[in-house]
N, C-alpha and C positions, 0 to 999 in steps of 0.2 A: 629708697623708692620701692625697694621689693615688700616694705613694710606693710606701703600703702593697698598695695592691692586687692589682701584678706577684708581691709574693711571697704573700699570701693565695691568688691561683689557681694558683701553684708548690706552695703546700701540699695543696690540694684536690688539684690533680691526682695528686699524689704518694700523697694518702692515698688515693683511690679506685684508686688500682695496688692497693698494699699491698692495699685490701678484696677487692680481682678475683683477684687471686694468693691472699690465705687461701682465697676460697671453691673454687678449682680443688682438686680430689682430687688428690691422685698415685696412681700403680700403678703397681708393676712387672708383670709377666708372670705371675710366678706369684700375683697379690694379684688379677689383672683376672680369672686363669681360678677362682680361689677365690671370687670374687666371683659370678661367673656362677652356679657350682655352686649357689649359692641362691637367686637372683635370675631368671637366665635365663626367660623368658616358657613356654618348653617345660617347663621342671626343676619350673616353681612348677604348671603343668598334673598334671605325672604328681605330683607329692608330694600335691595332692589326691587324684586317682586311686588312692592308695596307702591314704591317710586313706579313702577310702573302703569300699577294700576289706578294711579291718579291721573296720567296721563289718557287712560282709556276714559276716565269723565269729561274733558277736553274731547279727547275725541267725536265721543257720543253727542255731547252739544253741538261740537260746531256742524255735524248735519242740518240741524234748525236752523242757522245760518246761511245767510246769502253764498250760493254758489260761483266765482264769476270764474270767468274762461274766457281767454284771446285766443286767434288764430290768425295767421299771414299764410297765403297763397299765392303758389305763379304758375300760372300753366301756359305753356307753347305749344301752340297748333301750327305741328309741323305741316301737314295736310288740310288744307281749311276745305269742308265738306260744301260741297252743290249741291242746289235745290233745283229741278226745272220750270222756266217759267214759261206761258204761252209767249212767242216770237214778236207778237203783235205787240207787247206793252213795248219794245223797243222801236220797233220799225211795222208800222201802218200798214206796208203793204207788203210783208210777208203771209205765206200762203195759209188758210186757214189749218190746224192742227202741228202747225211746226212749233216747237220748242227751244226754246235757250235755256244754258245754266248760267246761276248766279252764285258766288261765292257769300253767305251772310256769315260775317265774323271777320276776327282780326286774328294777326299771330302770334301779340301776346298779349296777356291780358293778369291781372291781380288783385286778390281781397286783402278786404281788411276785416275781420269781424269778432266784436267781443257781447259774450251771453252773460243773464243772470238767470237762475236759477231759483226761487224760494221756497221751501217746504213750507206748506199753509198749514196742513190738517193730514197725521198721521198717528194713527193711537200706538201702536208698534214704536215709535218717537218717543211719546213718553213715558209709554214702560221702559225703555232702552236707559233713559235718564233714571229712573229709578234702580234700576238691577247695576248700574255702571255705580251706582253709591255702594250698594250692597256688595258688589265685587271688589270695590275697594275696601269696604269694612275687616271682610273675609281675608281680605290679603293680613289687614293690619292684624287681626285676630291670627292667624299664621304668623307673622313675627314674632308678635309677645308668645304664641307657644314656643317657640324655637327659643327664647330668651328665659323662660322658665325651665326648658330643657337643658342649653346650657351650663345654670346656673347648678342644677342638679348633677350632669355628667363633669362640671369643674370641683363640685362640694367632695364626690365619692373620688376624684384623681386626686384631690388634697389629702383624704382620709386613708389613701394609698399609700403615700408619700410618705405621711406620717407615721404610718405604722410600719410601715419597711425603715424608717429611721429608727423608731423604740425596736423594733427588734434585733437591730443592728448593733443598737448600745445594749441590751440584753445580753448579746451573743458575747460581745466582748468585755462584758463584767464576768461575767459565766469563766471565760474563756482564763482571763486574767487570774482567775481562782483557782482555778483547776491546773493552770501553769506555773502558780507560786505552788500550790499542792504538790504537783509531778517533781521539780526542785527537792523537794523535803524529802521529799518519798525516794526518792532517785538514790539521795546522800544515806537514808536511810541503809537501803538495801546494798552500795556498795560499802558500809560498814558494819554488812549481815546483822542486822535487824530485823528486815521482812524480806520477803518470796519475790521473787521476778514477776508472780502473779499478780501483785499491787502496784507494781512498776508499769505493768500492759495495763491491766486494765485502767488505769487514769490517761495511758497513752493513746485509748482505743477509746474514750470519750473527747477528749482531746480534740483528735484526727476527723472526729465528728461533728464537733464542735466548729472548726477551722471549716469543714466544708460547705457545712451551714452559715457561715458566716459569709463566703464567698458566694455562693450562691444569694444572701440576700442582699449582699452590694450590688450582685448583677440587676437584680430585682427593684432597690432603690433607685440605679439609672432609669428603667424603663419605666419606673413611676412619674419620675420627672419627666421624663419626655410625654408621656401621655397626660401629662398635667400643662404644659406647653401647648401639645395639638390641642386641646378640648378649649383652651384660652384664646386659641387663633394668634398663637404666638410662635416663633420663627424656633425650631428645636435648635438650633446655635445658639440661642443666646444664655445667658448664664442667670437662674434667678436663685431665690431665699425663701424661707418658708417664715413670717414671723408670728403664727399661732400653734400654740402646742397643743399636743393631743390630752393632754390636761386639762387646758381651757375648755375643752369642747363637749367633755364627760363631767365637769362639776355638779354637784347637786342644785345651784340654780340654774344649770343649762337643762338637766332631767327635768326639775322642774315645769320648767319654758313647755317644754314637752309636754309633759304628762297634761299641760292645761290645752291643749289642741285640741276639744273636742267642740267646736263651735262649729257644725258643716253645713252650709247652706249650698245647693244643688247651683242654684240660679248663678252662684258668682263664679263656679269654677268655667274653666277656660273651654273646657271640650263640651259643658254646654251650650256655652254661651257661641261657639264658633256653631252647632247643631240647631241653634234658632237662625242664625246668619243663614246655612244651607236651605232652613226652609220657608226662608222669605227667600230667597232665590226661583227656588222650586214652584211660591205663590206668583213670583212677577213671572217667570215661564210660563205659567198656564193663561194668566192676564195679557202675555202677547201672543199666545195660538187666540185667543178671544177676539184679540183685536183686530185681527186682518178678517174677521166678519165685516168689516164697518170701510168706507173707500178712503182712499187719498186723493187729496188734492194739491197740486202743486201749481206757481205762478212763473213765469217767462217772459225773458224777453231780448232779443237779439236785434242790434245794430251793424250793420257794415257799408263797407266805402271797396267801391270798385274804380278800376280804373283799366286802359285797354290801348293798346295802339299797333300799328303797323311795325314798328323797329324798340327796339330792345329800350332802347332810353328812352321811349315815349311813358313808360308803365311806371317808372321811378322819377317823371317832371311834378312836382307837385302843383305848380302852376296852372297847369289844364284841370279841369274838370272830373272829381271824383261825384262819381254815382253814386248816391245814399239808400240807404236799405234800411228799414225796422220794424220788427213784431214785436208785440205786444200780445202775450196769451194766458191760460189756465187749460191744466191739464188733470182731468178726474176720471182716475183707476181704481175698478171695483172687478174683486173676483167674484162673479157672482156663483158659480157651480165650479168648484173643484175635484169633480168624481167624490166626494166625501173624502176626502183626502185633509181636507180641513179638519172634517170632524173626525177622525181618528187621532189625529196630533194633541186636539184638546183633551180628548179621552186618556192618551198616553201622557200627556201633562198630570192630568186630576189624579191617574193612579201616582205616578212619582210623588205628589203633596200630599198623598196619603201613605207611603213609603218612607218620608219622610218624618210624618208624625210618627208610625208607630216606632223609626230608627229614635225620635226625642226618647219617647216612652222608654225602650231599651239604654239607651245611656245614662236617665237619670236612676234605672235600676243599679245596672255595672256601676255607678259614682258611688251609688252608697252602700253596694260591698266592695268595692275598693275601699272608701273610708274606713267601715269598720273592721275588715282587714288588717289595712295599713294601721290603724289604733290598737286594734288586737295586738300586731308581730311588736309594736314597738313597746309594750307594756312587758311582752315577755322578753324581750332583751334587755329591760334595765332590770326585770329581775331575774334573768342571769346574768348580766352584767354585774350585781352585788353577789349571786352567788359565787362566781371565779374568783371575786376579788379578794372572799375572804378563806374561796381557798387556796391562794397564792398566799396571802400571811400564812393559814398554815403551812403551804409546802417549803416557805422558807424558813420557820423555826425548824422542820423536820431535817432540813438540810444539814442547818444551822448545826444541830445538835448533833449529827450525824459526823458532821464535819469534826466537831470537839471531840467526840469519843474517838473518833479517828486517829485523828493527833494525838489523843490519850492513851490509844491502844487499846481502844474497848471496843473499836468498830472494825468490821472486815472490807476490802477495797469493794467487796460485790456490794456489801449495805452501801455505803458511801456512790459507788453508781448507780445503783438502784433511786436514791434522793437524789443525786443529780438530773437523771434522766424524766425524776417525778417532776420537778422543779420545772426543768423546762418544758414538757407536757404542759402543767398548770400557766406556765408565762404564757405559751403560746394559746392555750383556751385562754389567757385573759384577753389578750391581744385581740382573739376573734373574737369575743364578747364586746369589746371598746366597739372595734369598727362593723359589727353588726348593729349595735345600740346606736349608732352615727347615720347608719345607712338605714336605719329600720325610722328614724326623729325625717332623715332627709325622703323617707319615701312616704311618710304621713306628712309632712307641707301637699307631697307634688299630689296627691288625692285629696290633699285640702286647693288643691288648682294654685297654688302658691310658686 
């Protein structure tokens, strides 16, 4: 029995991998930025926002719509008020100028009354219908920014990731060299061959090595998580990354790039959301316009009274309810509003003139943003090819450094000196990849992409 148990906790362990690897998602690049697009904590904000302001075109309509309204009433006349009447309509031969009171009314009494309402003619109405489109446009133009932004702050948390993972594996090729070296060297020196000085000094790259290496596991955690947040994903859960930073730097992915130069103003996003603003701004100035001109509206109210002495006479339906109804139109014109009117148009007509020259300003900023963003990203894939090749050099320099080493041709300083060249050079290539990545990702978002 005791046999069994070694391979019982071989199975357990084995099957809780297996469980830990199903539950990790994978994602490529374009599945993490697709993912965001609906997910994202911003994108899931404005798609409300959006849901909202469809609801406000409903709204706006149903003003032109029939208004209707009921109302139930009960009143008790605890006190029923007297009139005086002259004496004589009771009794003939009372003296002339004498007076009696007469109670007119009852103690309770109740309505019934339901109104309609109709808006006929209000020019403020149908600008209201027009701006309630536009505001809803505007909303939706606010979403797809927020999904274009996502997509961008999920592209550069991947290019995080991944480059805290190539440097990771770096450190520990690096590491693994210099640790098989310290070994040779170590046996070397305790069978007096070299100096304690070739001893430390591999042990003093080393110890440097190891601390940069911890340091960038800490660093690949918070990459992941901030590749979680930007996805509007729960930081518990476990995912995979399945595009390499390989794939993303090939010379037809450069390619892809380099041919981005097609920029037309009119389709990017922060234009087109700057023509939304100023047909807003048009239908504003078209409703200070319109409250020059009346409104008319149509009416008309029905009710049913009913009255009695005691309590249960008001709620018998059988007796006699009183019928009530109007039938009317009602037309409201400002005519003189201290000029109050006309300064609100005036402060209209400047805001849609604020407004054009804000267009004028943005379509300038898109197109040095464009050639900007085309500028930085031409010069990052040419130094992107210059690091690259001089990491092939700094690794034959090493390389060879290394051999004479081992040969006894090299001193432990030479040999860190190309160590330390080496990983200078990785770490420029590193920043060369994910500048040339973030330089391709920030020429789409100025192509409004």
């Amino acid at each position: 029995m005791k046999l069994m148990y070694p391979s019982l906790l071989l199975g357990l362990l084995l099957s809780s991998g297996i469980m830990a690897q199903a539950d990790a998602a994978r994602f490529s690049l374009a599945e993490a930025e697709d993912y965001a697009a609906q997910h994202a904590y911003t994108v899931q904000d404005k798609v409300l926002e959006f849901e909202k302001a469809k609801k406000t075109i409903t709204e706006t309509a149903a003003m032109g719509l029939p208004q209707i309204s009921a109302s139930f009433g009960y009143s008790y006349n605890a006190q029923i008020p007297e009139s005086p009447i002259p004496a004589r309509f009771f009794d003939p031969t009372a003296p002339e100028g004498e007076f009696a009171t007469v109670a007119f009314g009852v103690a309770h009494q109740n309505q019934a009354q339901i109104q309609v309402n109709q808006l006929l003619l209000d020019g403020s109405y149908f600008v209201a219908l027009q701006a309630s489109k536009v505001f809803k446009e505007t909303k939706r133009l606010d979403k797809e920014q927020a999904e274009i932004e996502a997509r961008k702050n999920v592209a550069q948390s991947y290019y995080g990731v991944l480059v805290a993972q190539k440097t990771k594996g770096i450190l520990e090729k690096n590491l693994k060299i210099l640790s098989d070296n310290f070994r040779e060297t170590r046996k070397l020196y305790e069978n007096g061959f070299l100096e304690d000085q070739d001893v430390d000094q591999l042990e003093l790259l080393i110890n440097n090595l190891q601390n940069n290496l911890s340091n960038t596991e800490r660093q690949l955690n918070l990459a992941y998580q901030l590749l979680k947040f930007n996805m509007g994903m729960s930081l518990n859960k476990t995912i995979e990354l399945s595009t390499t930073l390989e794939e993303l730097i090939t010379p037809a992915q450069i390619a892809v790039g380099l041919s981005l130069d097609s920029f037309n103003v009119e389709d990017h996003i922060t234009y087109r959301s700057t023509l939304a603003n100023e047909r807003a701004a048009q239908l504003s100035l078209a409703n200070e316009k319109a409250k020059y001109y009346p409104s008319l509206s149509a009416f008309a109210t029905h009710s049913q009274s009913n009255f009695g002495n005691e309590f249960n006479d008001v709620f018998n339906f059988d007796t006699y309810w009183i019928p009530g109804t109007t039938i009317g139109a009602s037309l409201s014109w400002n005519v003189f509003t201290g000029l109050a009117r006309h300064a609100k148009v005036q402060k209209a007509k400047i805001d849609v003139y604020r407004i054009s020259v804000a267009k004028e300003a943005t379509e300038g900023q898109l197109d040095l943003a464009y050639e900007r963003a085309s500028s930085d990203y031409k010069f990052a894939i040419d130094n992107y090819n210059n690091q690259l090749r001089n990491l092939e050099l700094s690794e034959k320099i090493r390389n060879r450094t290394l051999i004479k080493y081992k040969e006894g041709l090299s001193s432990s300083l030479e040999l860190s000196q190309s160590e330390n060249q080496l990983l200078q050079t990785q770490t420029n290539y590193i920043n060369a990849i994910l500048n040339a990545l973030n330089s391709k990702e920030a020429l789409e978002y100025a192509l409004g992409k």
